[in-house]
Steps between C-alpha positions, in 0.01 A plus 500: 500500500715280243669666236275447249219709700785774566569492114129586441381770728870689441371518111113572598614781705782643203241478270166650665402765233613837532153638462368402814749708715364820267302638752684317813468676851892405506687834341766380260418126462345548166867600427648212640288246290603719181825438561503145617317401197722737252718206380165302388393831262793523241572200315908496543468492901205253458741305307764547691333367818415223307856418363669565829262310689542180282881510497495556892207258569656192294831517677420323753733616811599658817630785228152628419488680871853646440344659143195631666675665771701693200176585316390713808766614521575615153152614453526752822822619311344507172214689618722791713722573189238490252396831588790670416663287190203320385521759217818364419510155434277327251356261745198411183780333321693370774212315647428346171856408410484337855168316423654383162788390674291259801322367222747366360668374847132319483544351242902383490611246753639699803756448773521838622678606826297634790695831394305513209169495603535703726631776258185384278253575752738837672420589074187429503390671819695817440369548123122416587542758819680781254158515287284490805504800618223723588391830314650834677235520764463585899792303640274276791291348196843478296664302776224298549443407122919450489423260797213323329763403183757392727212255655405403226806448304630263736198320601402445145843310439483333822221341507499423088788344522369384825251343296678383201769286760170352665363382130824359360569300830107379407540418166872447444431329161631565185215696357510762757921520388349606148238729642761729665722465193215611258395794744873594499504541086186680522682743760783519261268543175282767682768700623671521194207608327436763720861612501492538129209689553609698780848579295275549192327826677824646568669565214 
């Protein structure tokens, strides 16, 4: 199967809709689905998938491995602490602070050290697993649903930027240079919009 094929059934099987595991004979897979398909629900980790995605997917490099084996790795973290400091840290603003700020890594010529993105992406994954925890519940079908965010978390990065590597080595033309730069300013725009928003509600 080339990589192409691998590409597609990987994002078939992410994104089978929850509702048909409602009544599945499998206990706790309905909760698995939830939470692999939790970043795709709110807007910020939908964008934030996106953002990280592109700015993994267009380096094209050894380096993108290295950054996805710190996004498991961060998320697993993120997702064991966020049950007792989630509370704590505004993770709302702090995800879109760091969506404003990969927008605009979009859109600005970059020469960033390997460092770098991996401390994007160890961000990213952390932040997207502190807001994607379960409700208080039984703690099997908590686990489980944990699980199911850590899944999806990293296999929605790896195989968008997956993706987005696959396109630009495609279509390495000038146009698709402005598309990611235009997506990157609407990342920026957006997030600051809902930042003002967000900061708007609080005071």
């Amino acid at each position: 199967m080339n990589r192409s094929r691998q590409l597609g059934v990987g994002l078939a099987l992410l994104s089978y809709p929850v509702l048909a595991f409602a009544h599945s004979p499998y206990p706790g897979i309905r909760g698995f689905y939830v939470g692999a398909l939790h970043p795709l629900t709110e807007p910020a980790h939908f964008l934030m998938v996106l953002a990280i995605s592109l700015l993994l997917g267009s380096q094209v490099s050894e380096a993108r491995f290295s950054c996805l084996k710190t996004l498991f790795f961060s998320t697993a973290v993120g997702l064991i602490l966020a049950f007792a400091i989630a509370v704590l840290i505004p993770t709302a603003i702090l995800i879109l602070l760091l969506l404003a700020g990969l927008g605009l890594l979009l859109v600005l010529p970059r020469n960033l050290p390997d460092w770098a993105y991996r401390s994007l992406t160890g961000a990213s994954g952390f932040l997207l697993a502190m807001e994607s925890i379960p409700e208080p519940g039984p703690f099997l079908d908590v686990m489980i649903t944990s699980f199911g965010s850590l899944i999806g978390i990293h296999y929605l990065i790896m195989y968008g930027s997956r993706g987005v590597t696959l396109l630009m080595k495609k279509w390495q033309t000038r146009a698709s240079e402005i598309a990611v730069r235009v997506l990157g300013s609407w990342f920026t725009a957006i997030a600051c919009l809902m930042l003002a928003f967000t900061l708007a509600g609080l005071i």
